[in-house]
Residue, then its C-alpha position, 0 to 999 in steps of 0.5 A: x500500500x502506498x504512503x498517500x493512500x495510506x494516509x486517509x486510512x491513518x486519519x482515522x486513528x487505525x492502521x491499514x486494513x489488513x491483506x491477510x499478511x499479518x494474520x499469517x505466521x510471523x516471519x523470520x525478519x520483521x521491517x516495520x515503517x513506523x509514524x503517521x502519514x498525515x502528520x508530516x516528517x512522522x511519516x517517513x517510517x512508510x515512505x522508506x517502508x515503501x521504498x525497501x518493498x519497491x527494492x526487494x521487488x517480489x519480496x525476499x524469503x523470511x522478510x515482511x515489510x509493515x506500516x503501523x501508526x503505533x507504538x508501546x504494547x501494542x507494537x509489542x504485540x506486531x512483533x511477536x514471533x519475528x527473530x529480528x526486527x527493524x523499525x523505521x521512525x522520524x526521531x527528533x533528537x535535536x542533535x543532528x540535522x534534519x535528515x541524518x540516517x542513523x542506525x541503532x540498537x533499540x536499547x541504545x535509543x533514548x526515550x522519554x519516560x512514560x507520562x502516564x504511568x496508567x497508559x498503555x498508550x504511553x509505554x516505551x517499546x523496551x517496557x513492553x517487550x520486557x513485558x510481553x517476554x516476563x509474560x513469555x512472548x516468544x520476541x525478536x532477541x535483536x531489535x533495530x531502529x533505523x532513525x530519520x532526523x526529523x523536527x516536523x512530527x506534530x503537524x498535519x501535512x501529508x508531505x514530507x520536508x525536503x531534508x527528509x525526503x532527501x534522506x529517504x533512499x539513505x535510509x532504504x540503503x541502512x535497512x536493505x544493508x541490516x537484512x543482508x548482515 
């Protein structure tokens, strides 16, 4: 599915409807674009989501390429089964420009603290995978997050600022690259 006719389907708060992919057994290798197509520089995680699946052309045994517009638990859940995972994700650091690629272990990724201890719709995806392993989830051992510097994430635009579009085919490379290491 492309990144604008998904957008229409983010508006409402949901992902994509399912192509029956997601209900099938999980793969060996899990690359997920991850943000909202409609929320400008957060979309990025579905464009170079599109551009891997535009690369791998008919696909690759044990790899499938996802979008979702989630995080916490229930990305959590997304990963269940997968043995590594690649995430795709805008990332505003401040510390880099706008468009910097860069490729890193999740545990290495610095979040903020929950700030709803309550709300699932808060919890960072390393308290969730420590949750759903302490619940014995069978989760990927290897988690990478491919970042896209980004400062545009909390506005409604289904475009892309040019330094992260620009930053799109570097990014595709960095997750074509981890799925032949």
């Amino acid at each position: 599915m492309s990144s604008a006719r998904a957008a229409d389907e983010a508006a409402d708060g949901e992902d994509p409807p399912s192509d029956g992919k997601a209900d099938r057994e999980r793969p060996a290798i899990l690359v997920i674009g991850l943000g909202n197509p409609i929320l400008g520089d957060d979309g990025v995680g579905w464009y170079v989501a599109d551009g891997v699946e535009a690369r791998l052309g008919a696909g690759r045994p044990g790899v499938r390429v996802e979008r979702a517009a989630l995080g916490g638990l229930a990305l959590m859940e997304r990963l269940v089964g997968a043995h590594r995972a690649i995430l795709i994700d805008a990332m505003d650091t401040g510390a880099a420009p706008i468009g910097t690629v860069t490729s890193l272990a999740l545990e290495d990724v610095t979040v903020r603290p929950a700030g709803h201890l309550d709300s699932v719709h808060d919890a960072p995806l390393t308290t969730a995978l420590a949750a759903g392993r302490a619940l014995g989830a069978v989760l990927p051992a290897h988690v990478v997050v491919v970042a896209i510097e980004a400062r545009r994430i909390d506005i409604f635009d289904e475009h892309l600022s040019p330094a992260v579009a620009a930053a799109v085919p570097a990014a595709v490379d960095a997750v074509l690259l981890l799925l032949d290491a």
